[in-house]
C-alpha positions in Angstrom: -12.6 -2.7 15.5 -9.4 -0.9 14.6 -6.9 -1.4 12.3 -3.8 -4.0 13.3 -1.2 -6.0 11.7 -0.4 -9.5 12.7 2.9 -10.8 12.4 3.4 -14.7 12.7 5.6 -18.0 12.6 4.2 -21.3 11.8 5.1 -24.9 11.4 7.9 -25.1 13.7 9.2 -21.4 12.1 9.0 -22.8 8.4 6.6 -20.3 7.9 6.3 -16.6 8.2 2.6 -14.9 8.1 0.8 -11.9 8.6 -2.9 -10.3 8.5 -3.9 -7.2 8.3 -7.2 -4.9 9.0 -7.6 -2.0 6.9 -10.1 -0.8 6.6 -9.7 2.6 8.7 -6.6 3.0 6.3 -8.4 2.5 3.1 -11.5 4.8 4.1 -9.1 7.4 5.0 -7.2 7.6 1.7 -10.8 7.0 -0.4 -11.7 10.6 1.4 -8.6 12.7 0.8 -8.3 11.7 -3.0 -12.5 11.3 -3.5 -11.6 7.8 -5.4 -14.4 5.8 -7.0 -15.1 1.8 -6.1 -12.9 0.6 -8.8 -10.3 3.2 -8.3 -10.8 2.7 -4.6 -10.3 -1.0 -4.3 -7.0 -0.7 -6.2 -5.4 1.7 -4.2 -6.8 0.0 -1.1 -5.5 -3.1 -2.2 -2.4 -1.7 -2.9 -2.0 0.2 0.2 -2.8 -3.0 2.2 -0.1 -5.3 0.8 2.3 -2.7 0.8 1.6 -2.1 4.9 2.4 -5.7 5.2 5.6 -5.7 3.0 6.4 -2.4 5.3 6.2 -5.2 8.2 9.1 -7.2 7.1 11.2 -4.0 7.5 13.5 -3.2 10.8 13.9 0.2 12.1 12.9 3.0 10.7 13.4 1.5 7.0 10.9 2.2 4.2 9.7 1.3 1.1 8.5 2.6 -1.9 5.5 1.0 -4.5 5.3 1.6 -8.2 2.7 0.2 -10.0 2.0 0.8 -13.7 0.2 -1.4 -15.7 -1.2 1.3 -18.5 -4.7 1.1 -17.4 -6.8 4.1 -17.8 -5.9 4.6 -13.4 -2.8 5.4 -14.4 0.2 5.0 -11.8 -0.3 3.4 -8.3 2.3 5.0 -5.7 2.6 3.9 -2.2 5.3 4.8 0.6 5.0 2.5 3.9 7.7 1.6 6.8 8.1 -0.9 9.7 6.0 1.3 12.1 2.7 0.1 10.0 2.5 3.7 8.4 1.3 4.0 4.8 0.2 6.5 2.4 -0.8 6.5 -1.2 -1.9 8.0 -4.2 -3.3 6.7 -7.8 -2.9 9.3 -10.8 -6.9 9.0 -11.6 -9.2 8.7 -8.9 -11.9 9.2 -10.9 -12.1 5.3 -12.5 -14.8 2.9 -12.2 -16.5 0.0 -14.4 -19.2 -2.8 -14.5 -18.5 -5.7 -12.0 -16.6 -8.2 -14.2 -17.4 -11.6 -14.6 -17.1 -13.1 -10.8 -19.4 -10.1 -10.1 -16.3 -8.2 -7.7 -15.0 -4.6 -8.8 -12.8 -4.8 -12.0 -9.3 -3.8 -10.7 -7.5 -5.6 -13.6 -9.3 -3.6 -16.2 -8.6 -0.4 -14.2 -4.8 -1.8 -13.5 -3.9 -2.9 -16.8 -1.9 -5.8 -17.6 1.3 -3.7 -19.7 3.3 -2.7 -17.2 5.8 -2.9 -14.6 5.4 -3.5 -10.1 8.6 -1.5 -9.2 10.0 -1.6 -5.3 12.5 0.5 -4.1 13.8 0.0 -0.6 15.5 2.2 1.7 17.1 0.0 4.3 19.6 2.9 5.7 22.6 1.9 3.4 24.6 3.7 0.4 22.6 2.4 -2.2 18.7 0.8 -2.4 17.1 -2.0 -3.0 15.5 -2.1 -6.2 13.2 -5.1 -7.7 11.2 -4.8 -10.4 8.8 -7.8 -12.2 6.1 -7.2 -15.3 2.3 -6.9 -14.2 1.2 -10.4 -14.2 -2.2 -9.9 -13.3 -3.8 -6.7 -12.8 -5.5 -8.1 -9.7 -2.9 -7.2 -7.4 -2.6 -9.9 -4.9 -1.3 -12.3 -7.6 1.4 -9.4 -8.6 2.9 -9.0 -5.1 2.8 -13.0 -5.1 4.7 -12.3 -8.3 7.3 -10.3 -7.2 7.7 -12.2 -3.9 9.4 -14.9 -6.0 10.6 -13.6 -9.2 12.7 -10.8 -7.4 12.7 -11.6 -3.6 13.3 -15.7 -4.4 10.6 -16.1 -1.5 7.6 -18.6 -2.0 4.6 -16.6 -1.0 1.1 -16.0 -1.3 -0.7 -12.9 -0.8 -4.3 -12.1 -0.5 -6.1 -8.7 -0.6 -9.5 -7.4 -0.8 -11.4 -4.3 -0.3 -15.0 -4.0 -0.4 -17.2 -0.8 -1.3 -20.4 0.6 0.0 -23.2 2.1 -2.6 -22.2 5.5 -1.5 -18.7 4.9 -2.5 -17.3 4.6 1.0 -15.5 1.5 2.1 -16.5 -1.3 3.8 -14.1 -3.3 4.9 -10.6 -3.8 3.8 -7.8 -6.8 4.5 -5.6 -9.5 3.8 -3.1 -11.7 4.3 0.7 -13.1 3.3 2.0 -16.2 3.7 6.2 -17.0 3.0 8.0 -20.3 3.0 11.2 -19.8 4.7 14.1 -22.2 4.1 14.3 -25.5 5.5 10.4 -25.9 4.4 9.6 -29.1 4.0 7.3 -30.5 0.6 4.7 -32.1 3.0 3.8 -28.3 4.0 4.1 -26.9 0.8 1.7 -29.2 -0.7 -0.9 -28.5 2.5 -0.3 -25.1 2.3 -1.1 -24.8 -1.4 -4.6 -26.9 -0.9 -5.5 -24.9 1.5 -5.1 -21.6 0.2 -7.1 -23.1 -2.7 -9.9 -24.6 0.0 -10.2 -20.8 2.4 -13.2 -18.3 1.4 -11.7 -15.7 -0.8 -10.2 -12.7 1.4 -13.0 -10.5 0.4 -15.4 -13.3 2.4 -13.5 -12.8 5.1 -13.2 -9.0 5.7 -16.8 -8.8 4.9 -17.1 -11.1 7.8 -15.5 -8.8 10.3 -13.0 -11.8 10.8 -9.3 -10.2 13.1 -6.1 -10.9 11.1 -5.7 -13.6 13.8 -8.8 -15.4 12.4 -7.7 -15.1 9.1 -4.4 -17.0 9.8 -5.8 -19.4 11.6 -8.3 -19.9 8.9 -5.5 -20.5 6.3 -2.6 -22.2 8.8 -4.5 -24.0 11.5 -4.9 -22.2 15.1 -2.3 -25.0 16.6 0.5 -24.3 14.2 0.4 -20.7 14.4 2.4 -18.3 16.9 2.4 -15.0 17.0 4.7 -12.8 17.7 3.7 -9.1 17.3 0.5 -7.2 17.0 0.6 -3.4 16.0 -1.5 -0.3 14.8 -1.7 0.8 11.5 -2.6 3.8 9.8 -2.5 6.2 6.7 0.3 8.7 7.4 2.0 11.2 5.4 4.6 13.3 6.8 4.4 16.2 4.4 4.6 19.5 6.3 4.6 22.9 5.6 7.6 23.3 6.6 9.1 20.5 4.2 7.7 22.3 1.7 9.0 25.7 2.6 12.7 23.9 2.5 11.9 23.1 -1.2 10.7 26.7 -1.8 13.8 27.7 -0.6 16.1 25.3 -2.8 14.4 26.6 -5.8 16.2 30.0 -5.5 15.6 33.4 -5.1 15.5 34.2 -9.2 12.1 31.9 -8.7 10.9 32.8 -5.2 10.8 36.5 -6.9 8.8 35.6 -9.6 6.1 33.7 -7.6 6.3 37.1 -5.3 5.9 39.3 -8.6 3.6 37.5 -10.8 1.0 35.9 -7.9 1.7 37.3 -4.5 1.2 33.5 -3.0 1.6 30.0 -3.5 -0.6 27.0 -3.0 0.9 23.1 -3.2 -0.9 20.2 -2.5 0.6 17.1 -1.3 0.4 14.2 -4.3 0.1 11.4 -1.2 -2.2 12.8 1.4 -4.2 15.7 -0.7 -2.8 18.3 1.9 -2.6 22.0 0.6 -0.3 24.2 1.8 -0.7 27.6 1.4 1.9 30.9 1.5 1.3 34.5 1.8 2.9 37.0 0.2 4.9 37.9 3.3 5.7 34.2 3.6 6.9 33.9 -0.1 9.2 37.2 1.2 10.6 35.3 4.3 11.8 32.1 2.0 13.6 34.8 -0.7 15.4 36.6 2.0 16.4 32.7 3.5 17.5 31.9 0.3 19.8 34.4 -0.4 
């Protein structure tokens, strides 16, 4: 099965949903950046919520995750858009621990609880959109809840999980959001919040190979559920050698010289996708005579 995105309305179009599959996604950014299980399921559950909060977009608008909690991983960062493209990164791969106390893989301790879920959006105007709410949790699903209604004013739930083989490659990977739009009645509020407290936990799910249809229906009932678009997702990063040239160039010929002078070449590797991009010598000497 391949990795999709699930877009839905429910209850008479009180409720908005979506599911997601990604576990292709996950894998892929747990091989360019070598994470380790605890490491991995924080980034991968990072990556999947922000794919979904990518969904709500239009266009070609993006968005932009910062997560900092002061846990020994260090910074989460993770850039999706409305085409179901993501990509991300975590300052120390290298992090893992004991299974905590519910025997699952101890994101909070990696996480930290100090800290600050930042979300910048670029939705094509003069200025961005901007939220920012403290680390509640460490767990991750409970901070996008979090900032859903603190910053957004939108009564959601979200659910992520990511599961991680012995030989630290990923398992499976998925989840869910659920949002009360206006006009909500209490009735469904108060099934929808027994409910979510009745499902198997997300990570039950995945493990069970269930689509993001299946996990809707799980959580809203098949007959009140309708949905309206299904798309691919994937980890994407459009870094380029010749993006990075262009930044070469805009450092000026004063420092172009010196990398000509003192190495003879230049080597940068992407912070997202793990991509390096190399330059010869007679490369470096194209980019100074283009930037003068």
């Amino acid at each position: 099965m391949s990795d999709y995105l699930v877009k839905a309305l429910a209850y008479d179009d009180k409720v908005r949903a979506y599911a997601i599959r990604s576990t292709e996604m996950v894998s892929e950014a747990q091989k360019r950046h070598g994470t380790w299980p605890t490491a991995s399921a924080a980034l991968g559950r990072a990556l999947t919520a922000t794919t979904m909060m990518g969904a709500t977009l239009k266009n070609d608008n993006k968005l932009t995750v910062k997560i900092e909690g002061g846990g020994p991983i260090g910074v989460l960062i993770i850039d999706a858009n409305a085409h179901g493209e993501a990509r991300g990164y975590v300052s120390n791969p290298h992090v893992h621990f004991d299974l905590n106390a519910e025997g699952k893989l101890d994101v909070k301790r990696a996480v930290g609880t100090e800290g600050f879920l930042s979300v910048v959006k670029d939705l094509g105007m003069k200025e961005m959109f901007t939220g920012q709410v403290p680390i509640v949790s460490g767990e991750l699903g409970e901070d996008f809840t979090y900032y859903y209604v603190a910053s957004e004013q939108v009564p959601s739930s979200v659910g992520v999980g990511v599961l991680v083989n012995p030989d630290n490659s990923i398992l499976a990977a998925g989840g869910f959001m659920i949002q009360l739009l206006p006009g909500a009645e209490e009735e469904i509020i108060t099934f929808l919040e027994k409910r979510l407290q009745q499902i198997p936990p997300v990570s039950k799910m995945i493990e069970q190979e269930m689509p993001p249809e299946e996990i809707l229906y799980a959580i809203l009932e098949k007959e009140n559920v309708k949905i309206l678009d299904k798309k691919p997702i994937s980890f994407k990063c459009n870094c380029s050698k010749e993006r990075i040239a262009n930044a070469i160039i805009g450092l000026g010929k004063d420092e172009i010289k010196a990398m000509i002078e003192e190495d003879g070449e230049a080597e940068t590797v992407c912070h997202f996708c793990n991509q390096k991009h190399h330059f010869t010598k007679k490369e470096l000497e194209e980019l100074y005579e283009q930037s003068k």
